[in-house]
C-alpha positions in Angstrom: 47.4 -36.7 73.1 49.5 -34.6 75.6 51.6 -36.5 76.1 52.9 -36.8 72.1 52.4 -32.8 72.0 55.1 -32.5 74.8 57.0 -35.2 73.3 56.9 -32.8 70.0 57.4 -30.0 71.4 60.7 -31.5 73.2 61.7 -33.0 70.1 61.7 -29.1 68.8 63.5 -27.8 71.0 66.2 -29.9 70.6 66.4 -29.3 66.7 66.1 -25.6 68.1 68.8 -26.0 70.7 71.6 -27.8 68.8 72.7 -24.8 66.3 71.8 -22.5 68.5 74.0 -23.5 71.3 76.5 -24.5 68.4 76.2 -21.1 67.3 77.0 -19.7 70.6 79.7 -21.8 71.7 81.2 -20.7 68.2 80.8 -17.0 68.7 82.6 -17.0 72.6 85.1 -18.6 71.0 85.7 -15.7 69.0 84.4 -12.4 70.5 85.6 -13.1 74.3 83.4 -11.7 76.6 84.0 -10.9 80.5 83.1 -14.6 81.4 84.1 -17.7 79.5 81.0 -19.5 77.6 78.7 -16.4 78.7 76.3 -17.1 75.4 77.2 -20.7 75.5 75.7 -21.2 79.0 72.8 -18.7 78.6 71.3 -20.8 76.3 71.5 -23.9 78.5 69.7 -21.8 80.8 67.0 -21.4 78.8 67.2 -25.4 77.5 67.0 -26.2 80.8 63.9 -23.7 81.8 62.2 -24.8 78.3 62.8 -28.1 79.8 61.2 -27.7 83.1 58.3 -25.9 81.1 57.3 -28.8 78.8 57.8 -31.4 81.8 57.2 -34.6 79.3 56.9 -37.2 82.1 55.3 -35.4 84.9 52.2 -38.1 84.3 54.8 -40.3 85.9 55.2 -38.3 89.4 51.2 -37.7 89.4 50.7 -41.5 88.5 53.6 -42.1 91.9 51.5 -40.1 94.1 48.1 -41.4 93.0 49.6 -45.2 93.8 51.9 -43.8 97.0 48.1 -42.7 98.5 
């Protein structure tokens, strides 16, 4: 049951992310800022931290520990 809430959750965030970082990418194009792709890469920092939060396979790396032991 976790694991298909994560896998949701994921699955969200990617609906989430791709106009969003469509959307940014759009508006550096036309509003240049003092760095290149500021927005743009500010919101793959946070895809990337959302993705670390939700950690769908991390039964995988407990499951390689357990049989590793």
């Amino acid at each position: 049951m976790v694991f298909q809430l994560k896998m949701f959750l994921d699955n969200v965030r990617d609906l989430v992310l791709m106009p969003v970082s469509l959307g940014a990418a759009l508006i550096d194009f036309i509003l240049k800022g003092e760095r290149e792709g500021a927005r743009f890469y500010k919101v793959l920092r946070w895809g990337s931290h959302s993705e670390d939060v939700i950690d769908v396979y991390s039964a995988i790396s407990i499951t390689s520990r357990a049989i590793s032991n």
